[in-house]
PDB file with one MODEL, atoms N, CA, C and O in Angstrom:
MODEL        1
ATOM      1  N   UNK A   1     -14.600  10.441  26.793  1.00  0.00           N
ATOM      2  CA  UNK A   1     -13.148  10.453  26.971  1.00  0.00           C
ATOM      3  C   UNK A   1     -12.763   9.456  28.049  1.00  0.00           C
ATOM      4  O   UNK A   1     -13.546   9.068  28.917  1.00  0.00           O
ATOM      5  N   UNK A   2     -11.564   9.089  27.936  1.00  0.00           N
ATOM      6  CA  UNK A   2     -11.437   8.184  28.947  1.00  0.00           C
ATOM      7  C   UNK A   2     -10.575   8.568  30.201  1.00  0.00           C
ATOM      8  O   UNK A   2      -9.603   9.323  30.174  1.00  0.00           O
ATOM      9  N   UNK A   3     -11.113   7.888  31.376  1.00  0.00           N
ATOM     10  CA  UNK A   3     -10.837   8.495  32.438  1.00  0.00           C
ATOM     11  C   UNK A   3      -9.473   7.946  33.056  1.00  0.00           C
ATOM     12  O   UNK A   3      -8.652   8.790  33.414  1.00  0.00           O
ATOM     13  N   UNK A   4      -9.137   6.439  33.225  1.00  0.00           N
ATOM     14  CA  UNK A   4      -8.131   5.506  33.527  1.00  0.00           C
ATOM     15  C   UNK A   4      -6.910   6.241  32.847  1.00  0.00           C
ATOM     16  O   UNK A   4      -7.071   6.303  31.628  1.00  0.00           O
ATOM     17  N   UNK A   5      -5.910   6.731  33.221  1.00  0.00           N
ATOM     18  CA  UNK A   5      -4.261   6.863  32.434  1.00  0.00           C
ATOM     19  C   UNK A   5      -4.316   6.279  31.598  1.00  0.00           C
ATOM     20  O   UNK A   5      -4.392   6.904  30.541  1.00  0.00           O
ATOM     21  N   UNK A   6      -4.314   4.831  31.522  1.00  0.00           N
ATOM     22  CA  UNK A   6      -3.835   3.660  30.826  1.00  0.00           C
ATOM     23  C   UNK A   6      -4.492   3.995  29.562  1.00  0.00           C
ATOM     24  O   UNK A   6      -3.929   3.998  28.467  1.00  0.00           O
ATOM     25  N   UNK A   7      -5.954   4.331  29.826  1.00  0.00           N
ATOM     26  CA  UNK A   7      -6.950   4.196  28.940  1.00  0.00           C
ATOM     27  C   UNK A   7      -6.128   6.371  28.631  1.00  0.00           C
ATOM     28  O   UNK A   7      -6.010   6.236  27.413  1.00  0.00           O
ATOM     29  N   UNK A   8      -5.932   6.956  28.730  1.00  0.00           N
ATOM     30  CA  UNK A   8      -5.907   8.058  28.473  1.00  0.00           C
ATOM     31  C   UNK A   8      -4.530   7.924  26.973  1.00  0.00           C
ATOM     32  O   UNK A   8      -4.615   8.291  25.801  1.00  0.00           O
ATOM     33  N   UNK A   9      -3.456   7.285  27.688  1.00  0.00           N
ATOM     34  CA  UNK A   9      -2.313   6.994  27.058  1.00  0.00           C
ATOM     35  C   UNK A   9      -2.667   6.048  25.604  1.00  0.00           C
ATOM     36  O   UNK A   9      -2.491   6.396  24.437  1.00  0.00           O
ATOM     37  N   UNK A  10      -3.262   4.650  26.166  1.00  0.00           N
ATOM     38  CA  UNK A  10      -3.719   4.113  24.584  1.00  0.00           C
ATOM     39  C   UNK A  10      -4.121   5.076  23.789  1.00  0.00           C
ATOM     40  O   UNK A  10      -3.650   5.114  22.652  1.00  0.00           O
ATOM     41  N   UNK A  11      -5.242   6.233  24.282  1.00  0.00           N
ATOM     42  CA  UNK A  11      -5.644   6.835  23.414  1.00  0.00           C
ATOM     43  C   UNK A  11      -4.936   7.720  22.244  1.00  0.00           C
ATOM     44  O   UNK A  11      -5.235   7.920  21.067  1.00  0.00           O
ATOM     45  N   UNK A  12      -3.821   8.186  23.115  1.00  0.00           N
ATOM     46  CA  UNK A  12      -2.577   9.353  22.477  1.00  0.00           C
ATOM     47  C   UNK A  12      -1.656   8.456  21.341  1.00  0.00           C
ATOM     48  O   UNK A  12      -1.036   8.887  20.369  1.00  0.00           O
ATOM     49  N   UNK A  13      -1.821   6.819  21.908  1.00  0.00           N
ATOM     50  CA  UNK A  13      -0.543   6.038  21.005  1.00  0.00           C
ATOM     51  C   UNK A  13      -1.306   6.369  20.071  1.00  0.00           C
ATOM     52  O   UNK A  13      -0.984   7.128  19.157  1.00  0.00           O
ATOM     53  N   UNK A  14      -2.478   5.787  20.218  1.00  0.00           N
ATOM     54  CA  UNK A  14      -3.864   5.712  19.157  1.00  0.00           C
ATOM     55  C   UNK A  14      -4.102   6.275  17.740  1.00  0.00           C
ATOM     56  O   UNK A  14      -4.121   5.849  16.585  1.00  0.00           O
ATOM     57  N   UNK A  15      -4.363   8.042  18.733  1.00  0.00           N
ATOM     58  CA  UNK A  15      -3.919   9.136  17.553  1.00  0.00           C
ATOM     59  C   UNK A  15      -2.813   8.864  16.356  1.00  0.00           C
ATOM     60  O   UNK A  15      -2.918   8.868  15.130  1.00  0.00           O
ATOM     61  N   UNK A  16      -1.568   8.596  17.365  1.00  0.00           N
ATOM     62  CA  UNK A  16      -0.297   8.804  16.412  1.00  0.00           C
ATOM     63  C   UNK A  16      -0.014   7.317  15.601  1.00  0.00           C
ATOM     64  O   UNK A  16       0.448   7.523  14.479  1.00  0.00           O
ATOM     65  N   UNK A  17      -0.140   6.285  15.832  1.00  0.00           N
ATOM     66  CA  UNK A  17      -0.509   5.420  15.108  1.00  0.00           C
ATOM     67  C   UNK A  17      -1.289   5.601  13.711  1.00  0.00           C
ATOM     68  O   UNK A  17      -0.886   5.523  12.550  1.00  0.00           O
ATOM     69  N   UNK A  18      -2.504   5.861  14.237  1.00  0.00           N
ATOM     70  CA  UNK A  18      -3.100   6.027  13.299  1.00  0.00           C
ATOM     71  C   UNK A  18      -2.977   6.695  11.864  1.00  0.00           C
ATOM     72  O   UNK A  18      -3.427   6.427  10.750  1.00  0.00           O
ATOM     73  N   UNK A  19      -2.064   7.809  12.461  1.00  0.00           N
ATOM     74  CA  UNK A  19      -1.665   8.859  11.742  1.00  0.00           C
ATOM     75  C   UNK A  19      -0.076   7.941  10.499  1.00  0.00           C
ATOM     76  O   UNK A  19       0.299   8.188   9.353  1.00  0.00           O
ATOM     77  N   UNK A  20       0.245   7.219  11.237  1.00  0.00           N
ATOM     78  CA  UNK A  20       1.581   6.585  11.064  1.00  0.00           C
ATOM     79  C   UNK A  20       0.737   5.346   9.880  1.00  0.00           C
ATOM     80  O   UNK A  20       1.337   5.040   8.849  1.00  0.00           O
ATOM     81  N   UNK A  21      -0.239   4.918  10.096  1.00  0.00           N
ATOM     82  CA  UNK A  21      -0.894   3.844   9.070  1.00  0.00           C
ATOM     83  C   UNK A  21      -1.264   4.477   7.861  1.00  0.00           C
ATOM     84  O   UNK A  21      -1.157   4.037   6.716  1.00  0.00           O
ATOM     85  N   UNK A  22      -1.858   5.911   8.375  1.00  0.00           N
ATOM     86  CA  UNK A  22      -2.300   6.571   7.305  1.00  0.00           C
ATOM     87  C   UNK A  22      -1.340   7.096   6.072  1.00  0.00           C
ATOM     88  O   UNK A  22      -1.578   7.155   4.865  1.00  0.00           O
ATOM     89  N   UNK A  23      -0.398   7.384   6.679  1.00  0.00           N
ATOM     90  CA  UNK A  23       0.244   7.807   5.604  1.00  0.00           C
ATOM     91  C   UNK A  23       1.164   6.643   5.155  1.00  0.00           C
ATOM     92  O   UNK A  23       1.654   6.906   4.057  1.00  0.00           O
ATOM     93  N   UNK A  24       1.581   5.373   5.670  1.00  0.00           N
ATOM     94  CA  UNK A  24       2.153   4.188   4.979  1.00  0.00           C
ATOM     95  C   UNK A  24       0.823   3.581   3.914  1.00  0.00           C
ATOM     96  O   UNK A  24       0.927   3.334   2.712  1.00  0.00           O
ATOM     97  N   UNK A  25      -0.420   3.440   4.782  1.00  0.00           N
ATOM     98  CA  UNK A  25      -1.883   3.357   3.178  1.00  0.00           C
ATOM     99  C   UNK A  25      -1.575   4.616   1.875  1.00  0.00           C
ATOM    100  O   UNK A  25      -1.730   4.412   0.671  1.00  0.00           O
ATOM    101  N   UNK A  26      -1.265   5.485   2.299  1.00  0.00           N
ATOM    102  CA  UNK A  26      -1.052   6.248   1.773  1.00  0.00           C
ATOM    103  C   UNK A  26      -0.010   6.234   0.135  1.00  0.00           C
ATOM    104  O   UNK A  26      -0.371   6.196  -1.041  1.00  0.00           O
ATOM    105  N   UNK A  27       1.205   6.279   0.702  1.00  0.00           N
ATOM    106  CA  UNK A  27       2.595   5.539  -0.127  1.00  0.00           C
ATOM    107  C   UNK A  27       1.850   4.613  -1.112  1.00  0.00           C
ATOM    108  O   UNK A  27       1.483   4.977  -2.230  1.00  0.00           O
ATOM    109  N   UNK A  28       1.616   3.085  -0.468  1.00  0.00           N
ATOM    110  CA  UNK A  28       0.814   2.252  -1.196  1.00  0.00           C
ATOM    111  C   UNK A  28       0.305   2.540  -1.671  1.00  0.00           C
ATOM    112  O   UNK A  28       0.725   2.164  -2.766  1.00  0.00           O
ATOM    113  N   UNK A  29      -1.105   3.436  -1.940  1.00  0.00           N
ATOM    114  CA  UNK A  29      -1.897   3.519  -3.107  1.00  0.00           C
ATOM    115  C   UNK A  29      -1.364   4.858  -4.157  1.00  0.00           C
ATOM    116  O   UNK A  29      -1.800   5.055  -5.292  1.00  0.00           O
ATOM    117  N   UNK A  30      -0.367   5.653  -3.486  1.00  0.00           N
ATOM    118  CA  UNK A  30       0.522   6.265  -4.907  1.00  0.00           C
ATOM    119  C   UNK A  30       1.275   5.358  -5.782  1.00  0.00           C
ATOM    120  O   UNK A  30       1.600   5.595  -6.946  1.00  0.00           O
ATOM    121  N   UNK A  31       1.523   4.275  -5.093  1.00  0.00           N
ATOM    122  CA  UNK A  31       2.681   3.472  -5.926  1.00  0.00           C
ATOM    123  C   UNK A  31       1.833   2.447  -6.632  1.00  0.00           C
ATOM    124  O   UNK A  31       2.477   1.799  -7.457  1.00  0.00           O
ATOM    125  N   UNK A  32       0.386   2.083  -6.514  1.00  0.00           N
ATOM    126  CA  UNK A  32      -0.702   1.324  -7.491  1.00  0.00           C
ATOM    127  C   UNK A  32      -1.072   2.280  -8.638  1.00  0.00           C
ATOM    128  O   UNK A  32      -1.205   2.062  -9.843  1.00  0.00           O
ATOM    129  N   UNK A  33      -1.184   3.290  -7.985  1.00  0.00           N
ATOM    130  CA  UNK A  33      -1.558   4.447  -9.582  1.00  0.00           C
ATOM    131  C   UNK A  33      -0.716   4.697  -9.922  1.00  0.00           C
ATOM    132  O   UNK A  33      -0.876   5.187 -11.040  1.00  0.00           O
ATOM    133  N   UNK A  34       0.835   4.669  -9.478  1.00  0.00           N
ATOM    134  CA  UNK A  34       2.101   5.053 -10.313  1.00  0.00           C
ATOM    135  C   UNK A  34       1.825   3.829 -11.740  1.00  0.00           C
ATOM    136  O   UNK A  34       1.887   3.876 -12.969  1.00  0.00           O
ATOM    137  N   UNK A  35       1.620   3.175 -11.072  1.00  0.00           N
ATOM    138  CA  UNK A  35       1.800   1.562 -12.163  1.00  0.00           C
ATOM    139  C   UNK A  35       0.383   1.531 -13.160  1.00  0.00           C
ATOM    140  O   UNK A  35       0.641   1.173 -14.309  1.00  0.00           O
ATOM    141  N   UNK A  36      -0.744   1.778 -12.958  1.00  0.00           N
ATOM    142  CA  UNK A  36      -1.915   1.510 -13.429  1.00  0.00           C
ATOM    143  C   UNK A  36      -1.224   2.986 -14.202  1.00  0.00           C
ATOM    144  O   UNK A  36      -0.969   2.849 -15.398  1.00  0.00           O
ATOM    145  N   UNK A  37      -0.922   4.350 -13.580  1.00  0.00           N
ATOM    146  CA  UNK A  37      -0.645   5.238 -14.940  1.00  0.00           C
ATOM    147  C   UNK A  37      -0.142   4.867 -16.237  1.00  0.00           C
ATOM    148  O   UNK A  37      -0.480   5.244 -17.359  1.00  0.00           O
ATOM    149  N   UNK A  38       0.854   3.937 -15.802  1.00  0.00           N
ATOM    150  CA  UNK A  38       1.998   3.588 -16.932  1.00  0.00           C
ATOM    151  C   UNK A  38       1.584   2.143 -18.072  1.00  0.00           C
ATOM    152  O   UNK A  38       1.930   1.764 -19.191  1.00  0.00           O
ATOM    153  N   UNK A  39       0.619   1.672 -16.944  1.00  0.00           N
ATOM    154  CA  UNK A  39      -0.038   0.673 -18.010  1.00  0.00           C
ATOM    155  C   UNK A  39      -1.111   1.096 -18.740  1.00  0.00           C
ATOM    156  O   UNK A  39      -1.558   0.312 -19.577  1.00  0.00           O
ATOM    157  N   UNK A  40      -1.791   2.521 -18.559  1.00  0.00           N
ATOM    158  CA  UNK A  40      -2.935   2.943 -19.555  1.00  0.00           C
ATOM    159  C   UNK A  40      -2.111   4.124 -20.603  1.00  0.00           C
ATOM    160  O   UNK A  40      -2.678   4.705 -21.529  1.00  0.00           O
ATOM    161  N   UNK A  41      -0.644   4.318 -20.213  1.00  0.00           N
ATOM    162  CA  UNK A  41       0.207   5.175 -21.086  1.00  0.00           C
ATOM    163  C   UNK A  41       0.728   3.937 -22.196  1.00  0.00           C
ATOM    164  O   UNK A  41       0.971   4.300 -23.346  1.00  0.00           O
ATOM    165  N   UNK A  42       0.833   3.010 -21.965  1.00  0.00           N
ATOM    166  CA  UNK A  42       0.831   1.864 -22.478  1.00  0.00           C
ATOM    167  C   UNK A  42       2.282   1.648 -22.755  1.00  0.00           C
ATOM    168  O   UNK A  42       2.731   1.231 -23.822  1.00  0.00           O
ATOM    169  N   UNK A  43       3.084   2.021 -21.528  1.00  0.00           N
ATOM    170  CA  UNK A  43       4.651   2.072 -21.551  1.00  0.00           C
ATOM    171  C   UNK A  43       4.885   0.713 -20.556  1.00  0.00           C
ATOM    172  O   UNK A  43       4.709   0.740 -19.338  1.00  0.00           O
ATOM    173  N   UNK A  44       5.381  -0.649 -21.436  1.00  0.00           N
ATOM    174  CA  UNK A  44       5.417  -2.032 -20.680  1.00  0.00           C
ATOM    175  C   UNK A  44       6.625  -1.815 -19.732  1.00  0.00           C
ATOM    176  O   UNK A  44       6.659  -2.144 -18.547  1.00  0.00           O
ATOM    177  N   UNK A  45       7.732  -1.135 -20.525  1.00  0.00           N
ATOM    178  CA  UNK A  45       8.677  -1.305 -19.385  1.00  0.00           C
ATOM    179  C   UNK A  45       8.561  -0.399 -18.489  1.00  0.00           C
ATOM    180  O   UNK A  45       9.044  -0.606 -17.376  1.00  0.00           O
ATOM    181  N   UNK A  46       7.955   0.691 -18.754  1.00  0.00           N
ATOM    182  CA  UNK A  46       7.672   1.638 -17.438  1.00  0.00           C
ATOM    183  C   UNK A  46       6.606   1.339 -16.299  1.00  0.00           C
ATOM    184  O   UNK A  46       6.475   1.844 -15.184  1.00  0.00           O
ATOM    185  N   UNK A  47       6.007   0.511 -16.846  1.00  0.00           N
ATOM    186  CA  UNK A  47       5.285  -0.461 -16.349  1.00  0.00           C
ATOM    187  C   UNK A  47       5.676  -1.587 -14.946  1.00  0.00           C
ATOM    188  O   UNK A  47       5.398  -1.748 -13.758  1.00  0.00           O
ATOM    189  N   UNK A  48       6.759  -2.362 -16.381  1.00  0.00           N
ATOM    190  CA  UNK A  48       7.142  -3.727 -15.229  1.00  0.00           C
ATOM    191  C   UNK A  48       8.428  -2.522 -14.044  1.00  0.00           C
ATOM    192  O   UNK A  48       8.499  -2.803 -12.848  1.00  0.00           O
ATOM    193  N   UNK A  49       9.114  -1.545 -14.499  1.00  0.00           N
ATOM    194  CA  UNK A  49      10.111  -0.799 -13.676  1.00  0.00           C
ATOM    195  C   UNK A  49       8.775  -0.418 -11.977  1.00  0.00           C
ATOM    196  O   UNK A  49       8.832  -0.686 -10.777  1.00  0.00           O
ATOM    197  N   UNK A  50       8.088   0.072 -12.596  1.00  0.00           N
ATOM    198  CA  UNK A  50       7.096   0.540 -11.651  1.00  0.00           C
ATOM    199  C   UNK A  50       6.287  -0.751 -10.768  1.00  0.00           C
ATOM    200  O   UNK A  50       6.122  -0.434  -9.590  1.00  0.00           O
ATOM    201  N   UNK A  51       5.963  -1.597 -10.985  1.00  0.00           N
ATOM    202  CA  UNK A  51       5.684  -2.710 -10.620  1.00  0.00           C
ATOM    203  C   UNK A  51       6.817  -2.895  -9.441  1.00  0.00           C
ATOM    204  O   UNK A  51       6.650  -2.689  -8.239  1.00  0.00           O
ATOM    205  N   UNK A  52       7.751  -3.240  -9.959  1.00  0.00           N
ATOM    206  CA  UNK A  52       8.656  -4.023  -8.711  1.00  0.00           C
ATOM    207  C   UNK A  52       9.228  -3.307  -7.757  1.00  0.00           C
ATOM    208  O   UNK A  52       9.929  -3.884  -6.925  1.00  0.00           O
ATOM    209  N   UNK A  53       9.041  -1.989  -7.706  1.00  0.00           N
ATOM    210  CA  UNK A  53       8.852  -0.544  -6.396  1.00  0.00           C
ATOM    211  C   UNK A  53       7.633  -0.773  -5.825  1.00  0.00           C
ATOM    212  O   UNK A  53       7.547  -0.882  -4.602  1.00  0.00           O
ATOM    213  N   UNK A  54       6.404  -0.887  -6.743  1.00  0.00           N
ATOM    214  CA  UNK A  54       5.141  -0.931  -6.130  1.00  0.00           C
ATOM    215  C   UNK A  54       5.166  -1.759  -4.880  1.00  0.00           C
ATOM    216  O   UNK A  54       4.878  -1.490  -3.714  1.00  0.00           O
ATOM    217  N   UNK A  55       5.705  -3.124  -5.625  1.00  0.00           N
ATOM    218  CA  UNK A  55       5.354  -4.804  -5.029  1.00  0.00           C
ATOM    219  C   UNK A  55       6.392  -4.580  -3.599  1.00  0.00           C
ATOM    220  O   UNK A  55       6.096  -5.184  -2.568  1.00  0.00           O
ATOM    221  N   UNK A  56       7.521  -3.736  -3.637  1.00  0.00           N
ATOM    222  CA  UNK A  56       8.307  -4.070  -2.563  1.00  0.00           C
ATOM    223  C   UNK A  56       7.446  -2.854  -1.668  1.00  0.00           C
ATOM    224  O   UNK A  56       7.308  -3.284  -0.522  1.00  0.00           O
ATOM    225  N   UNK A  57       7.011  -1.891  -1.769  1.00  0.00           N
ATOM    226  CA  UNK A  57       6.368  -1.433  -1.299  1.00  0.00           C
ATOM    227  C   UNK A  57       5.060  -1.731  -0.478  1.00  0.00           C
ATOM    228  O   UNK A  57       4.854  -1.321   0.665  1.00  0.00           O
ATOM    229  N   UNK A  58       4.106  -2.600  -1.319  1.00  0.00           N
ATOM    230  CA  UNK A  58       2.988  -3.623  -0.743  1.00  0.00           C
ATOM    231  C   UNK A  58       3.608  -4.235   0.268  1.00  0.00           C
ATOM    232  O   UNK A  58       3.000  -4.485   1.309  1.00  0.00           O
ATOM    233  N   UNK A  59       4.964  -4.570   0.080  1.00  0.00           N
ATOM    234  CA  UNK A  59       5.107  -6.060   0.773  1.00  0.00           C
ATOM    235  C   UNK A  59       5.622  -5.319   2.446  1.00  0.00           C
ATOM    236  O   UNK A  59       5.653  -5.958   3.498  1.00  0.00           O
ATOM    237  N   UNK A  60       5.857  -4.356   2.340  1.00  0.00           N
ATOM    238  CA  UNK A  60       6.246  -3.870   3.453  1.00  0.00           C
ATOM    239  C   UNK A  60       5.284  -3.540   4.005  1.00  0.00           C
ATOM    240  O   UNK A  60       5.331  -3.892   5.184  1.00  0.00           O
ATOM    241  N   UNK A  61       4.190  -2.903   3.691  1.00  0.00           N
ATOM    242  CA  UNK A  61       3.647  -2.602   4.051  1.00  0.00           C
ATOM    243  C   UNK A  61       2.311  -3.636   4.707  1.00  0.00           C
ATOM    244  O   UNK A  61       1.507  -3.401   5.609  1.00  0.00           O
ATOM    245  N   UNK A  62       2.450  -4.581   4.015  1.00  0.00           N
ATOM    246  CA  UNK A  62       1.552  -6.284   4.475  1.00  0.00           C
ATOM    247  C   UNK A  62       2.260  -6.449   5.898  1.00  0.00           C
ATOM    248  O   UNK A  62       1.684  -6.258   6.969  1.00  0.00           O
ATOM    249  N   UNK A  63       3.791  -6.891   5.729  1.00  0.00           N
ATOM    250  CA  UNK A  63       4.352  -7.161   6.997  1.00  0.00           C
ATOM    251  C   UNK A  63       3.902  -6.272   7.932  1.00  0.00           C
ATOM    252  O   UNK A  63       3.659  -6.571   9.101  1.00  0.00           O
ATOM    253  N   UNK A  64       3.771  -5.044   7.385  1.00  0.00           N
ATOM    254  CA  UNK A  64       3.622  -4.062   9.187  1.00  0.00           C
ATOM    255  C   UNK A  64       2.327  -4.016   9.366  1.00  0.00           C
ATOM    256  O   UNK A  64       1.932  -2.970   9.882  1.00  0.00           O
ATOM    257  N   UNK A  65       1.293  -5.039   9.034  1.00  0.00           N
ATOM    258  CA  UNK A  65      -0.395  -5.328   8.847  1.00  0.00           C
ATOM    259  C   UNK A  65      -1.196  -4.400   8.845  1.00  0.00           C
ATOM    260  O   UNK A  65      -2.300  -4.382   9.390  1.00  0.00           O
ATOM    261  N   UNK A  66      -0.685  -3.566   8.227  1.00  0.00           N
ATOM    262  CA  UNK A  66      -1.454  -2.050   7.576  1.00  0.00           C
ATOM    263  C   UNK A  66      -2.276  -3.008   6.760  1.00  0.00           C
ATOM    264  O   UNK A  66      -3.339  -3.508   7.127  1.00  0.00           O
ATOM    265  N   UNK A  67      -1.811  -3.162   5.885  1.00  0.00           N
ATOM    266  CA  UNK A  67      -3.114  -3.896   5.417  1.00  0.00           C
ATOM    267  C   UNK A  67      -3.179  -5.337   5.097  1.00  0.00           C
ATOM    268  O   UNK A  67      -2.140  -5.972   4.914  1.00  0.00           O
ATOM    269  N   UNK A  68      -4.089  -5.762   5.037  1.00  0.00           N
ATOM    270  CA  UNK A  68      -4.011  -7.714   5.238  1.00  0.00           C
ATOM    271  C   UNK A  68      -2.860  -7.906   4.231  1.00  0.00           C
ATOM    272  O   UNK A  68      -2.606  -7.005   3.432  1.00  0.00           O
ATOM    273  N   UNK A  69      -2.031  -9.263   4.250  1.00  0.00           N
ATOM    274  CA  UNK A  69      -1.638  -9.755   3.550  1.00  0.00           C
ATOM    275  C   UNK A  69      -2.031 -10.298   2.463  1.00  0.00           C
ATOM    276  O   UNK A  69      -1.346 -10.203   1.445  1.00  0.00           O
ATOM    277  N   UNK A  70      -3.363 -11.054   2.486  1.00  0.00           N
ATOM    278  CA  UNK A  70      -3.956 -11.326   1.481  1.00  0.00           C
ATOM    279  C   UNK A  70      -4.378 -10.494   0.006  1.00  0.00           C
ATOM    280  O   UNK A  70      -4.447 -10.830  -1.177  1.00  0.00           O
ATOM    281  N   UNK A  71      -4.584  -9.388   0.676  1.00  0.00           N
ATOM    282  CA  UNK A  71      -5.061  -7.908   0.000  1.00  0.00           C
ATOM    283  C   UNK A  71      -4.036  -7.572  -0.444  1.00  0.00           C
ATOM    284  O   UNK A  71      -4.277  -7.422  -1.642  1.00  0.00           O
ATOM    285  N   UNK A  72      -2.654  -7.264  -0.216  1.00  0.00           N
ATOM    286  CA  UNK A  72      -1.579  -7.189  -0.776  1.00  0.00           C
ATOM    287  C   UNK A  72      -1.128  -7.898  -1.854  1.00  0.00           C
ATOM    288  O   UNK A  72      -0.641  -7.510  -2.916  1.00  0.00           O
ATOM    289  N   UNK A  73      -1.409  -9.236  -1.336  1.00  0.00           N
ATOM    290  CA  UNK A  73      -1.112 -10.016  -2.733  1.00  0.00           C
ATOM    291  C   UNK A  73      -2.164 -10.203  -3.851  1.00  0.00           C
ATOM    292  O   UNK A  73      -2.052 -10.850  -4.892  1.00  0.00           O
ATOM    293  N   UNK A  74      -2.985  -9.639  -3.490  1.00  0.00           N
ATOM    294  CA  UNK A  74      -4.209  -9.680  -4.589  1.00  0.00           C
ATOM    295  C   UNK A  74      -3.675  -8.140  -5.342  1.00  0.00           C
ATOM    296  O   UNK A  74      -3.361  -8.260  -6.527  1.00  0.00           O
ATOM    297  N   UNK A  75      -3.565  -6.839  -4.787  1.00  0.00           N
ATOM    298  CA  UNK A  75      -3.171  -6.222  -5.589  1.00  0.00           C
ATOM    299  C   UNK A  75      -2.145  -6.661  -6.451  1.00  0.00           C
ATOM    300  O   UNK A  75      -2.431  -6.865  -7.630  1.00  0.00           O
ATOM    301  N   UNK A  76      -1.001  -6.838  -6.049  1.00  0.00           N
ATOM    302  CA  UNK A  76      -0.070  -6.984  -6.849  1.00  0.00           C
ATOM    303  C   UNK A  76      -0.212  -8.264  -7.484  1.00  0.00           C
ATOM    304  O   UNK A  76       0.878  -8.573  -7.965  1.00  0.00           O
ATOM    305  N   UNK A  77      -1.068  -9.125  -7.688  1.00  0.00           N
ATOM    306  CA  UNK A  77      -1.565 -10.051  -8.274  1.00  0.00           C
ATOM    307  C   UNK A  77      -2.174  -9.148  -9.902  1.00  0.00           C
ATOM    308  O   UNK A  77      -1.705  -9.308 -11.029  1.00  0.00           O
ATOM    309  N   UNK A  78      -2.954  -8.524  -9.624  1.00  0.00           N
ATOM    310  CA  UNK A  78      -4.395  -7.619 -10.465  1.00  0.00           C
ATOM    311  C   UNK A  78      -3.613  -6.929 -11.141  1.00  0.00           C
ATOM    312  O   UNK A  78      -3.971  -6.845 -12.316  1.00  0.00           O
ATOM    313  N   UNK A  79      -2.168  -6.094 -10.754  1.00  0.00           N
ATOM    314  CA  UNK A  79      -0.934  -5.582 -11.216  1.00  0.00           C
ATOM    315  C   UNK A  79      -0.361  -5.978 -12.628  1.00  0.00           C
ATOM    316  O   UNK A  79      -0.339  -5.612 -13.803  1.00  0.00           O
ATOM    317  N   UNK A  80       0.229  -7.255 -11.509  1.00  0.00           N
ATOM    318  CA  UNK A  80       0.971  -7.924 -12.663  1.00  0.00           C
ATOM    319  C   UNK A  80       0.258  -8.473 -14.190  1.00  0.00           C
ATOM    320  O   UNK A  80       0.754  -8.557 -15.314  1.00  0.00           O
ATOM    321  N   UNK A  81      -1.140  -8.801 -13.665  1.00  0.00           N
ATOM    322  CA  UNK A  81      -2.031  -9.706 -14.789  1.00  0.00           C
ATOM    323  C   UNK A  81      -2.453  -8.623 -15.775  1.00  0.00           C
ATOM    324  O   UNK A  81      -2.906  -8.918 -16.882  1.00  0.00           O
ATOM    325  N   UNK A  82      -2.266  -7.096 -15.273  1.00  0.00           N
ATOM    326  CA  UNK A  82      -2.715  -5.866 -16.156  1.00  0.00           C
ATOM    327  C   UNK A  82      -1.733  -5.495 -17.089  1.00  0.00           C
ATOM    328  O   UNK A  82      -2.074  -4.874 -18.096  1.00  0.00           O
ATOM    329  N   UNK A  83      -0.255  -5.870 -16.838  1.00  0.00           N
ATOM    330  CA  UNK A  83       0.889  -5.678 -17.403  1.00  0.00           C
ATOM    331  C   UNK A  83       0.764  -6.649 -18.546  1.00  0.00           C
ATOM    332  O   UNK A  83       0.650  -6.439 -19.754  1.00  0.00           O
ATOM    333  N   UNK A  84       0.824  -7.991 -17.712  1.00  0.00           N
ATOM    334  CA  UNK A  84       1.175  -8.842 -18.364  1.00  0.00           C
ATOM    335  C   UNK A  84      -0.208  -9.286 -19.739  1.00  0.00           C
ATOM    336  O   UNK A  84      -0.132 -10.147 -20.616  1.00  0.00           O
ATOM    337  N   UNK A  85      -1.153  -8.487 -19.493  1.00  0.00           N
ATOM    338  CA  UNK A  85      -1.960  -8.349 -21.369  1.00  0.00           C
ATOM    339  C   UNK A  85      -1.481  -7.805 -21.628  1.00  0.00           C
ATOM    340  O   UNK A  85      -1.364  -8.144 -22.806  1.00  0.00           O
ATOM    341  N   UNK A  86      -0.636  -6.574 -21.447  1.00  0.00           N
ATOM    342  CA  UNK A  86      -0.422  -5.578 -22.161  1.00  0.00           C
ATOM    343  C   UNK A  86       0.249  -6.293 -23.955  1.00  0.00           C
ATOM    344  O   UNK A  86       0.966  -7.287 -23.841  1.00  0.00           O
ATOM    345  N   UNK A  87       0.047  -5.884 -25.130  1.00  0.00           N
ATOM    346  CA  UNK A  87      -0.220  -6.215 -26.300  1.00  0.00           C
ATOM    347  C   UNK A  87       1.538  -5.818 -26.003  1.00  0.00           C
ATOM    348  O   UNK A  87       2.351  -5.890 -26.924  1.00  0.00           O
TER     349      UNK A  87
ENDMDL
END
């Protein structure tokens, strides 16, 4: 445990942070299986509707560097290219 305040206090932001990432990772990967549901139901427009909640969702969640940016756009990259076979 840490002994310094400073070091006591990082620790507490720490906790609640953490807790605060977790559940924004969280959001994000309901809103990838919202979309991957609808593309193996094989519903395109429920699909592309679900997509562009997903994507604004990713994207918020990139900015607040929960998770890389890069990774963000690769999902919603892998997204769109799953839709867009759709027959």
């Amino acid at each position: 445990m840490a002994n310094i305040a400073s070091a006591r206090k990082r620790a507490r932001q720490d906790v609640a942070r953490n807790a605060h990432n977790r559940s924004l990772r969280s959001r994000m990967r309901t809103a990838i299986k919202s979309v991957r549901k609808s593309i193996e139901a094989g519903d395109k427009e429920a699909a592309t509707k679900s997509l562009q909640s997903a994507q604004s969702i990713i994207d918020r969640i990139a900015d607040k560097k929960v998770v890389h940016k890069n990774a963000a756009s690769r999902y919603k990259s892998r997204l769109a290219a799953a839709i867009k076979a759709m027959a």
